[in-house]
Backbone as CSV, one residue per row, in Angstrom:
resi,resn,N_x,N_y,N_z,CA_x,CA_y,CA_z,C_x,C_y,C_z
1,UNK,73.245,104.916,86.471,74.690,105.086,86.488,75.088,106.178,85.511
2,UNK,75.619,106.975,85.812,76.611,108.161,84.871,78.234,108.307,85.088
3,UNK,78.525,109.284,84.514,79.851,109.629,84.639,80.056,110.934,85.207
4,UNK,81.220,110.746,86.282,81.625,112.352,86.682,83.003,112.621,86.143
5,UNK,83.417,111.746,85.384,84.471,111.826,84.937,84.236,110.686,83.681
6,UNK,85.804,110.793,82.638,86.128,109.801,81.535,85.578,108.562,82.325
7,UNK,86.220,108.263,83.418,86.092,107.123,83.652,85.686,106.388,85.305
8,UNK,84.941,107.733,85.684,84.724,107.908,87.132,83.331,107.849,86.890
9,UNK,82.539,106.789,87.918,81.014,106.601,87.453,80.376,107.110,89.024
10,UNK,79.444,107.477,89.061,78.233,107.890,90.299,76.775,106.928,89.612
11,UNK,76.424,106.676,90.749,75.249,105.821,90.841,74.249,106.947,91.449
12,UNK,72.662,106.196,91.244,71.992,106.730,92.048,72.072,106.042,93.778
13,UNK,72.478,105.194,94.005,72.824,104.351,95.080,74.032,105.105,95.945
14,UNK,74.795,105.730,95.221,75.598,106.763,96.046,75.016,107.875,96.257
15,UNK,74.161,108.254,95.822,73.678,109.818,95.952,72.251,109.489,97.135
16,UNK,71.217,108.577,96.801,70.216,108.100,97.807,71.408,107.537,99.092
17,UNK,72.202,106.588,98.911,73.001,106.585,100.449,73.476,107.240,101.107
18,UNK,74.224,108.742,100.272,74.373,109.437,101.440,73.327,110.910,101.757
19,UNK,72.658,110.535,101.164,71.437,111.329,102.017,70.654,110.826,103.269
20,UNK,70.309,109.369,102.740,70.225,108.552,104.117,71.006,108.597,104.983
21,UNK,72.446,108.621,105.127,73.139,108.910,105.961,73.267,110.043,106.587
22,UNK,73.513,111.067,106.147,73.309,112.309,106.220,71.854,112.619,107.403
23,UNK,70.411,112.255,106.631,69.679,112.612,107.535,69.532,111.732,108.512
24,UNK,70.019,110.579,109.342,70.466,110.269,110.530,71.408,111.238,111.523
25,UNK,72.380,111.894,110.577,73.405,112.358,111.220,72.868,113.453,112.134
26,UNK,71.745,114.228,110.464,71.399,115.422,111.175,70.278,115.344,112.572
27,UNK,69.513,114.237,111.903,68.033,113.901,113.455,68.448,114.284,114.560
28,UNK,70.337,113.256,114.501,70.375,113.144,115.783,71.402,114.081,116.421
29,UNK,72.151,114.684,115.421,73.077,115.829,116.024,73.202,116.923,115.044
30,UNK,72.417,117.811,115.338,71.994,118.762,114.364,72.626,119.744,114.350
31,UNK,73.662,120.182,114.782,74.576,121.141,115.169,75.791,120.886,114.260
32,UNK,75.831,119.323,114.417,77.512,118.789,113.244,77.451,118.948,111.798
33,UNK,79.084,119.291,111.669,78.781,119.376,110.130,78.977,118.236,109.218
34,UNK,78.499,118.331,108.059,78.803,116.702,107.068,79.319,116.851,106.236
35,UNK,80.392,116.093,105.601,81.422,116.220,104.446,80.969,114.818,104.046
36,UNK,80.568,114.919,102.531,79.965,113.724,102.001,80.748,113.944,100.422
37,UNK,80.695,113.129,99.662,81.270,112.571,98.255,80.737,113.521,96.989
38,UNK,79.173,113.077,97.694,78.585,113.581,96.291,77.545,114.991,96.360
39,UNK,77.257,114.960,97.554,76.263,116.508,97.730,76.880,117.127,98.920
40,UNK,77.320,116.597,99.749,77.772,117.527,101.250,78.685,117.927,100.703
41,UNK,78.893,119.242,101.861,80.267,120.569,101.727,80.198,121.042,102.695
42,UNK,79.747,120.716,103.865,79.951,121.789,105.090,81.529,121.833,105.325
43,UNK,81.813,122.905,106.778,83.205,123.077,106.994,83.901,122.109,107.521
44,UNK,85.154,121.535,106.975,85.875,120.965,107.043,86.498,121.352,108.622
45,UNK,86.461,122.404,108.671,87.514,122.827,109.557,86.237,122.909,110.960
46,UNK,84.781,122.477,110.832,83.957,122.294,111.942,84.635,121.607,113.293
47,UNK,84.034,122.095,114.661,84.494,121.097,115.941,84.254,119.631,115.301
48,UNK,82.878,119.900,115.040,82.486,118.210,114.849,81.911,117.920,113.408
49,UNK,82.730,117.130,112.831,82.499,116.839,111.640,81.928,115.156,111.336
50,UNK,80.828,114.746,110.316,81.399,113.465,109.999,81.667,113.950,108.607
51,UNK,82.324,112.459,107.857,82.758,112.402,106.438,82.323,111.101,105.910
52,UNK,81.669,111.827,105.006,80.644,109.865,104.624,81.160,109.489,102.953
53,UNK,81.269,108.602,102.999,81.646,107.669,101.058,80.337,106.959,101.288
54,UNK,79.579,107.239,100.686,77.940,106.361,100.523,78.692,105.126,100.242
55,UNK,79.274,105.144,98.935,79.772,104.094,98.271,80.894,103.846,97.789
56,UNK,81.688,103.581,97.920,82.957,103.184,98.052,83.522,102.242,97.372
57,UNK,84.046,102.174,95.775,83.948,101.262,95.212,82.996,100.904,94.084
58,UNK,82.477,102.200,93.595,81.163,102.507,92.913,81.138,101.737,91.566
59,UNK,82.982,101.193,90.939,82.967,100.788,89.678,82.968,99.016,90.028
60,UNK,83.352,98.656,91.103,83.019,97.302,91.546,81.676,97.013,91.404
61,UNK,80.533,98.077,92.281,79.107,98.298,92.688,78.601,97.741,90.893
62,UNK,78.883,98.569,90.056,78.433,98.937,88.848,78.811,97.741,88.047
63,UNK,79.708,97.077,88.137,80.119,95.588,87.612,79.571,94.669,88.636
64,UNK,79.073,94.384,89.560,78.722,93.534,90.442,79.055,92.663,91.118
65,UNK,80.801,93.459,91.157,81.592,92.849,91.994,81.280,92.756,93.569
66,UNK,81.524,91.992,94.125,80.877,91.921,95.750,82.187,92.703,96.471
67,UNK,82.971,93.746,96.601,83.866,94.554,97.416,83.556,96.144,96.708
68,UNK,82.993,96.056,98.250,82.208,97.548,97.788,82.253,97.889,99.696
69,UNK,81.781,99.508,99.679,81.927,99.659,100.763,81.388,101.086,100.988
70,UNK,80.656,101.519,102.598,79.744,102.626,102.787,81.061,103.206,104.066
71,UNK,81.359,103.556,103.950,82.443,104.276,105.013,82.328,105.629,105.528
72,UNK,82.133,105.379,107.274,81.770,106.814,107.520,82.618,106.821,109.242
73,UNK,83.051,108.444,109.156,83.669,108.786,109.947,83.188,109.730,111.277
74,UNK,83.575,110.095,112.107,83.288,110.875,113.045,84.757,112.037,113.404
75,UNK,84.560,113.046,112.967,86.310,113.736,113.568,86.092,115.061,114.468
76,UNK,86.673,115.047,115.662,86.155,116.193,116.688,87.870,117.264,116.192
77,UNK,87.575,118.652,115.745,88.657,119.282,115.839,89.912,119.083,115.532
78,UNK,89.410,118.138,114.146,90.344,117.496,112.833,90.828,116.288,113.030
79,UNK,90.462,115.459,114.569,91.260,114.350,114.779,90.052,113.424,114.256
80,UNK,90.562,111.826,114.316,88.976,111.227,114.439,89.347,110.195,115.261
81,UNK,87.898,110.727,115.765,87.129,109.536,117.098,86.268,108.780,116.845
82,UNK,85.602,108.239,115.823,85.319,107.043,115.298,85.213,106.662,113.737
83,UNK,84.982,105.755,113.617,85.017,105.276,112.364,84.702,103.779,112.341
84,UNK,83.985,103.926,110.923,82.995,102.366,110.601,83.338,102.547,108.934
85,UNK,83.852,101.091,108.632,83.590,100.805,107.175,82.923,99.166,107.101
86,UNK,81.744,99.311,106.107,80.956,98.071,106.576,80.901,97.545,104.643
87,UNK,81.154,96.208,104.353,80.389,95.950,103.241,79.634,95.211,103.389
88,UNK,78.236,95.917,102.987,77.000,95.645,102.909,76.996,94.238,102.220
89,UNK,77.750,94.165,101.047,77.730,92.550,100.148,77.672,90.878,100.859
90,UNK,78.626,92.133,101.936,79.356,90.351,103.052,78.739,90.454,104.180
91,UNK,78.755,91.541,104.166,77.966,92.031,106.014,78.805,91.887,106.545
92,UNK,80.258,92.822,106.132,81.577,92.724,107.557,81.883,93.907,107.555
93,UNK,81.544,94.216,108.970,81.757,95.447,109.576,83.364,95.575,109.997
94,UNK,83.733,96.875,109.883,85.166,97.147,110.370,85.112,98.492,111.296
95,UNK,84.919,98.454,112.617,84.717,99.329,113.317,85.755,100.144,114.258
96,UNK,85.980,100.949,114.092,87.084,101.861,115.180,86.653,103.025,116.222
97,UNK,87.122,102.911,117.253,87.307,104.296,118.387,88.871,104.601,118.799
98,UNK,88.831,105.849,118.704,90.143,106.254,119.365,90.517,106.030,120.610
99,UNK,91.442,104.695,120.966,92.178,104.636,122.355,91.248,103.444,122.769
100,UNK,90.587,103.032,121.595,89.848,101.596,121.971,90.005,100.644,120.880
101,UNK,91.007,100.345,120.295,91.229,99.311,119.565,90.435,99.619,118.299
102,UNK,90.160,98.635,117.107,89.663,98.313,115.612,88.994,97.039,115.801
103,UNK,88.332,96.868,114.889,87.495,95.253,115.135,86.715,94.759,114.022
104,UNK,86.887,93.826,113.759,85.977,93.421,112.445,85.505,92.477,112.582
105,UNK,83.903,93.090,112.386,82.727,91.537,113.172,82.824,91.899,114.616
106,UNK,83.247,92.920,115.772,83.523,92.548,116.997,84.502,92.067,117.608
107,UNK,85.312,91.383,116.398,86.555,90.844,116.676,87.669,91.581,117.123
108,UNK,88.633,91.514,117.796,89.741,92.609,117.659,90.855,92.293,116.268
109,UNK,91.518,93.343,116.154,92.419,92.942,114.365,93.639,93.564,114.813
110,UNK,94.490,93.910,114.458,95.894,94.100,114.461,96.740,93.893,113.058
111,UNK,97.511,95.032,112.767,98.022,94.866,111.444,99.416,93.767,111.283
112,UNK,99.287,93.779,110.502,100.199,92.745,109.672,101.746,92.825,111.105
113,UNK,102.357,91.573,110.850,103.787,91.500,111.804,104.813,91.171,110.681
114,UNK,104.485,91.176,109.241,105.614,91.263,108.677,106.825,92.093,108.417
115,UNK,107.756,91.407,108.338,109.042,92.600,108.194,109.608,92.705,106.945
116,UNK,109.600,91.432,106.381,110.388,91.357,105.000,108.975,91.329,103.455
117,UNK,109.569,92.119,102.823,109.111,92.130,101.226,107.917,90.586,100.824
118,UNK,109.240,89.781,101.255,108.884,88.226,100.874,107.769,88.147,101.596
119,UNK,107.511,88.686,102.758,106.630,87.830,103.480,105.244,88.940,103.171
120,UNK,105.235,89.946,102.313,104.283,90.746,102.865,102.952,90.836,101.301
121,UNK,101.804,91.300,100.889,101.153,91.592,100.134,100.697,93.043,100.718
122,UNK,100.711,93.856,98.914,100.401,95.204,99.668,99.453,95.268,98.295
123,UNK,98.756,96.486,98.810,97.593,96.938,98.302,97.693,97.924,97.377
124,UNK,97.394,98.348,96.600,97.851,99.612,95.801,96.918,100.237,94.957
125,UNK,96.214,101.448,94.750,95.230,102.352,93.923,95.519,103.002,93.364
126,UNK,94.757,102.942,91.947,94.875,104.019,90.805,93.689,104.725,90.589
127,UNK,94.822,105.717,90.830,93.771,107.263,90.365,93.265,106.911,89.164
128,UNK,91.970,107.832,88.872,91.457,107.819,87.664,92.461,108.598,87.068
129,UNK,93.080,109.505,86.901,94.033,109.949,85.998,94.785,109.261,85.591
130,UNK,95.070,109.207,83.855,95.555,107.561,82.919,97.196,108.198,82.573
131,UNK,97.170,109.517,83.398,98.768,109.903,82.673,99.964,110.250,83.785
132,UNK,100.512,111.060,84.196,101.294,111.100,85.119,101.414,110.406,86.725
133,UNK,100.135,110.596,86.929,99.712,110.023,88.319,99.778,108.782,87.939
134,UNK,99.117,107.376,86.948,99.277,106.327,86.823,101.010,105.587,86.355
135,UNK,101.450,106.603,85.778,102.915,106.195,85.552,103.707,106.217,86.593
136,UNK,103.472,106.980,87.370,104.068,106.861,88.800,103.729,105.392,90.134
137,UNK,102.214,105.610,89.472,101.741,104.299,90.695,102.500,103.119,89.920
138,UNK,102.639,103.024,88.607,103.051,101.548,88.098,104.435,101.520,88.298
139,UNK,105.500,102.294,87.986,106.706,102.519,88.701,107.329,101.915,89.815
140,UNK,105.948,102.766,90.903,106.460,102.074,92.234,106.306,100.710,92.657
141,UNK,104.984,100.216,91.597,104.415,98.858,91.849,106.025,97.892,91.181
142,UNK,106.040,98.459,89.812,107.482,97.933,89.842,108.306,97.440,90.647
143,UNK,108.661,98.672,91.238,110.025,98.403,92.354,109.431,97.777,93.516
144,UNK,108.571,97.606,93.400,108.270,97.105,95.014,108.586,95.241,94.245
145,UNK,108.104,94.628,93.144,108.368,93.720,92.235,109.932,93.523,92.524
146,UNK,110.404,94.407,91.761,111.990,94.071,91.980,112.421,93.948,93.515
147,UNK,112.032,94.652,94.342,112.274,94.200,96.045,111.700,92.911,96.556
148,UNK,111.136,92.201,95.594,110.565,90.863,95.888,109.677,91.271,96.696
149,UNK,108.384,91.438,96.392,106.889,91.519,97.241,106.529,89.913,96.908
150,UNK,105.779,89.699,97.909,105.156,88.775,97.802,104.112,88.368,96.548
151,UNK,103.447,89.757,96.608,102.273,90.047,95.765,101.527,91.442,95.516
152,UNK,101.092,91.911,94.625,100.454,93.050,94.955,99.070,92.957,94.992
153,UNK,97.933,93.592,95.218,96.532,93.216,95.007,96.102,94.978,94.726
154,UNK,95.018,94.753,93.341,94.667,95.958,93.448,92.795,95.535,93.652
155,UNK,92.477,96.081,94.569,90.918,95.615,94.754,89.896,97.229,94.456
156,UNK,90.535,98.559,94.484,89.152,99.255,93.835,88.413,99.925,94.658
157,UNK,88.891,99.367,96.382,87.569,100.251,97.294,88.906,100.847,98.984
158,UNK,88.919,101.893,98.207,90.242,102.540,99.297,89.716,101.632,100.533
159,UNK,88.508,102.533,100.884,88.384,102.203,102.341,89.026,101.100,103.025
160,UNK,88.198,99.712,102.523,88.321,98.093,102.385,89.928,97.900,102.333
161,UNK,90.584,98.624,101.461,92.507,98.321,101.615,92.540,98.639,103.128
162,UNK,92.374,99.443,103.201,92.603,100.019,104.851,91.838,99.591,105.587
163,UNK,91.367,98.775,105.937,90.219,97.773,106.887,91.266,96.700,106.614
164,UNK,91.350,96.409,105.521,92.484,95.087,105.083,93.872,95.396,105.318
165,UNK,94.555,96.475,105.824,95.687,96.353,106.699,95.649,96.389,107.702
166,UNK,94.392,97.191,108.546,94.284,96.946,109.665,94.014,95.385,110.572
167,UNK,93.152,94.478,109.421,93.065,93.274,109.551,94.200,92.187,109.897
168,UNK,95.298,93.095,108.963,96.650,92.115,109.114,96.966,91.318,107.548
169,UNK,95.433,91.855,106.786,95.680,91.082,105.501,96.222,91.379,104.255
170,UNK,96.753,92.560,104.558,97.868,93.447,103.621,98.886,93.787,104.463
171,UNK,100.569,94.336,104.232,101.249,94.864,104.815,100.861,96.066,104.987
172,UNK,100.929,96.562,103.673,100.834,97.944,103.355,99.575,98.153,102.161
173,UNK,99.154,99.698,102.289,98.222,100.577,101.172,98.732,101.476,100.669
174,UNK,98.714,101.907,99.472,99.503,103.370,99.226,98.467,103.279,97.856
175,UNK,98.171,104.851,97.909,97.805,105.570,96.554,97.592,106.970,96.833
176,UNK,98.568,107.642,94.976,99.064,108.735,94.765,97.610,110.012,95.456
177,UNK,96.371,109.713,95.182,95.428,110.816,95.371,94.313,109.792,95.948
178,UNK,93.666,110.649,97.399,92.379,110.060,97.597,91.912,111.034,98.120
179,UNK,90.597,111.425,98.638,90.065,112.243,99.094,89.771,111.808,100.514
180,UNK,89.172,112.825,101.483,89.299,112.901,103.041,88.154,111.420,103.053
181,UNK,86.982,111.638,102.507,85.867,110.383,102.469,86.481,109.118,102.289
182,UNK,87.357,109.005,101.175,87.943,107.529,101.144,88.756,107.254,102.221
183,UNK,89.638,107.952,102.658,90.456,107.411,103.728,90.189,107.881,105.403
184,UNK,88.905,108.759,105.593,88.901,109.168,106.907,88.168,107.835,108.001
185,UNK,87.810,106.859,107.629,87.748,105.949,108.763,88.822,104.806,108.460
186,UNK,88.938,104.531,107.432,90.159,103.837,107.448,91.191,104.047,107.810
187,UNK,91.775,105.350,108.384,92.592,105.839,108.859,92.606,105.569,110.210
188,UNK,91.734,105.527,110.714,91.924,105.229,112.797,91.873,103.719,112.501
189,UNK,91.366,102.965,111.687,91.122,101.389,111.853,92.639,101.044,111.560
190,UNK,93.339,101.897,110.618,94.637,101.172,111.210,95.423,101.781,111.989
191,UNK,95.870,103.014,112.516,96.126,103.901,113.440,95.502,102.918,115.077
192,UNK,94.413,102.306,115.196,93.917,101.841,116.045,94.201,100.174,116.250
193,UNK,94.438,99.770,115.476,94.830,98.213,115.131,96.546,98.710,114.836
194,UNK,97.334,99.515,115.384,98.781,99.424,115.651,99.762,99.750,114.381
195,UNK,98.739,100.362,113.393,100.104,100.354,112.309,99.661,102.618,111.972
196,UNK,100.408,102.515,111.123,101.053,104.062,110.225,100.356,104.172,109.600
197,UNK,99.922,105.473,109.471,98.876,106.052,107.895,99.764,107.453,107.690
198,UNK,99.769,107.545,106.589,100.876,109.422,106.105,100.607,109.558,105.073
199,UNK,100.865,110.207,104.110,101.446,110.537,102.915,102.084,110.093,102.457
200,UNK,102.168,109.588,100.858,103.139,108.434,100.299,104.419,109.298,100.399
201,UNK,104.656,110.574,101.321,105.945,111.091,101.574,106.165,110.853,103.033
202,UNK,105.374,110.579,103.457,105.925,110.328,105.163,105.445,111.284,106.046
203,UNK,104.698,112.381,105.234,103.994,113.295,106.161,103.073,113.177,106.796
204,UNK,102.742,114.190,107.709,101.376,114.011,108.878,100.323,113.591,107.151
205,UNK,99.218,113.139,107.287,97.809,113.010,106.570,97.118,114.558,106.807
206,UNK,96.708,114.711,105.900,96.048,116.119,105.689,94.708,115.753,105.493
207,UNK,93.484,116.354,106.665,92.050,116.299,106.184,91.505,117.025,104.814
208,UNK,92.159,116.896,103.765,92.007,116.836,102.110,92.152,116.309,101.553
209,UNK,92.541,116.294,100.001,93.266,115.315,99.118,94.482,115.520,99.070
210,UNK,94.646,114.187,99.359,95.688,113.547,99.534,96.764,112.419,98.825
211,UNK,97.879,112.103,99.284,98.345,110.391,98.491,98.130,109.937,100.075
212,UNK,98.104,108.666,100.313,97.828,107.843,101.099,98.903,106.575,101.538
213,UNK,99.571,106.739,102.804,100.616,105.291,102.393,100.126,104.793,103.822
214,UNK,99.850,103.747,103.961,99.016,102.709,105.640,100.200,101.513,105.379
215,UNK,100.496,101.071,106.668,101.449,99.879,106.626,101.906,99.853,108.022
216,UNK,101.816,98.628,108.541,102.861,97.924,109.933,104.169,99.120,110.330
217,UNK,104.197,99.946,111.203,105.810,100.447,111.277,106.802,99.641,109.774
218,UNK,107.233,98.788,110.252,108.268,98.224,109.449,108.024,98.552,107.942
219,UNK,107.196,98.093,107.307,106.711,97.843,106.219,106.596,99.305,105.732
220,UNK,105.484,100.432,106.491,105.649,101.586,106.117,106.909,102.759,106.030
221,UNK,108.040,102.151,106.774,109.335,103.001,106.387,109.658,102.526,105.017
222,UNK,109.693,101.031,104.665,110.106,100.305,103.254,109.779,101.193,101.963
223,UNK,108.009,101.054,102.559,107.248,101.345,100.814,107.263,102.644,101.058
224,UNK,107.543,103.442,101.938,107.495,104.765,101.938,108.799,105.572,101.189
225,UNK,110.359,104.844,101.050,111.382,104.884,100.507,110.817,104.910,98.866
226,UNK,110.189,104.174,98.602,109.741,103.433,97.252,108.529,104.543,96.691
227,UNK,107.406,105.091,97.320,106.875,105.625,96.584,106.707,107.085,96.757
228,UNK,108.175,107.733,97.838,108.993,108.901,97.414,109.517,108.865,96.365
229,UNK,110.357,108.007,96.363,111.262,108.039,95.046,110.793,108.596,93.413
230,UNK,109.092,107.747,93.685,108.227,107.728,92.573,106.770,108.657,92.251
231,UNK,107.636,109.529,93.709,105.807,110.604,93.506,105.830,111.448,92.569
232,UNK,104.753,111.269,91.933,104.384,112.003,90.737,104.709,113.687,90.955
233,UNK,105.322,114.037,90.058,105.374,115.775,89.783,104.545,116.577,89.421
């Protein structure tokens, strides 16, 4: 275990996973390009791209928390057409195709049907940055408090929030910065299971870094009011 940051850790378990991943990708389609976490850089802007997070959740991994997660995408000409986030800990797969539903375990999922505050739990991530960007996420966590949330949950592994709204078991996800790896299959699993993914401003999602806001229609106009108000400068 090291540091790529104050407080941002890499394993050797992320760096051996996505090479393993990686050389599957290449065996079998050797032409595509790979956008990975910790060693890939091909073009973003490729027909056919995947985008892999070996590990997902690396400071959970490193404490031995069991929510952790290997998340990998498929995107033809910036859109994406599949996507898998699996934790290895539990062995629950969260699988997506475009124009074919989301599923976890095989199951079909569907996001949350809440409408009101009261009824909803949302998800929320902090950047490793301890100064502007975190004063902003606590802000909004605030007000979402004063709007009477049910609850907030902060769990640590983007992907997994977004498998967990697509599930139905959050309303909403929002955080100020993530990169294309953390959120590119979690993005069709809820896009595909019936709910919103944008920008904690309401914009299209950009294949870069990004802020991130996922939520039910309803829910995502709400918290989307809430963490405009509060996006960091």
């Amino acid at each position: 275990m090291r540091h790529k940051g104050s407080v941002d850790l890499v394993s050797d378990a992320d760096v051996e996973a996505e090479r393993a991943i990686a050389d599957v990708i290449r065996r079998t389609y050797p032409d595509h390009s790979i956008l990975g976490e910790e060693e890939l850089s091909d073009d973003i802007s490729a027909e056919h791209l995947w985008i892999i997070d070996p590990l997902d959740g690396t400071t959970n991994f490193a404490h031995d928390i069991p929510h952790f997660a290997v998340s990998v995408a498929y995107y033809r000409n910036n859109t994406p057409e599949c996507g898998v986030v699996c934790n290895p800990a539990r062995n629950d797969w969260y699988t997506a195709q475009r124009g074919r539903g989301a599923f976890h375990n095989g199951s079909s999922i569907a996001v949350s049907s809440a409408t009101a505050f009261s009824d909803a739990l949302i998800s929320v991530g902090f950047y490793y940055d301890r100064g502007a960007m975190m004063e902003a996420t606590l802000a909004a966590v605030h007000e979402c408090f004063r709007r009477g949330i049910r609850g907030i949950r902060r769990m640590g592994t983007a992907s997994l929030d977004l498998a967990q709204v697509a599930a139905g078991h959050f309303g909403a996800f929002f955080e100020y910065q993530l990169s294309p790896w953390d959120f590119a299959a979690g993005r069709l699993l809820v896009e595909e299971a019936g709910g919103c993914v944008t920008t904690c401003r309401g914009d299209a999602l950009p294949l870069r870094k990004s802020s991130v806001l996922a939520g039910n229609a309803h829910l995502h106009e709400h918290v989307c009011a809430i963490t405009t108000r509060h996006y960091p400068q």
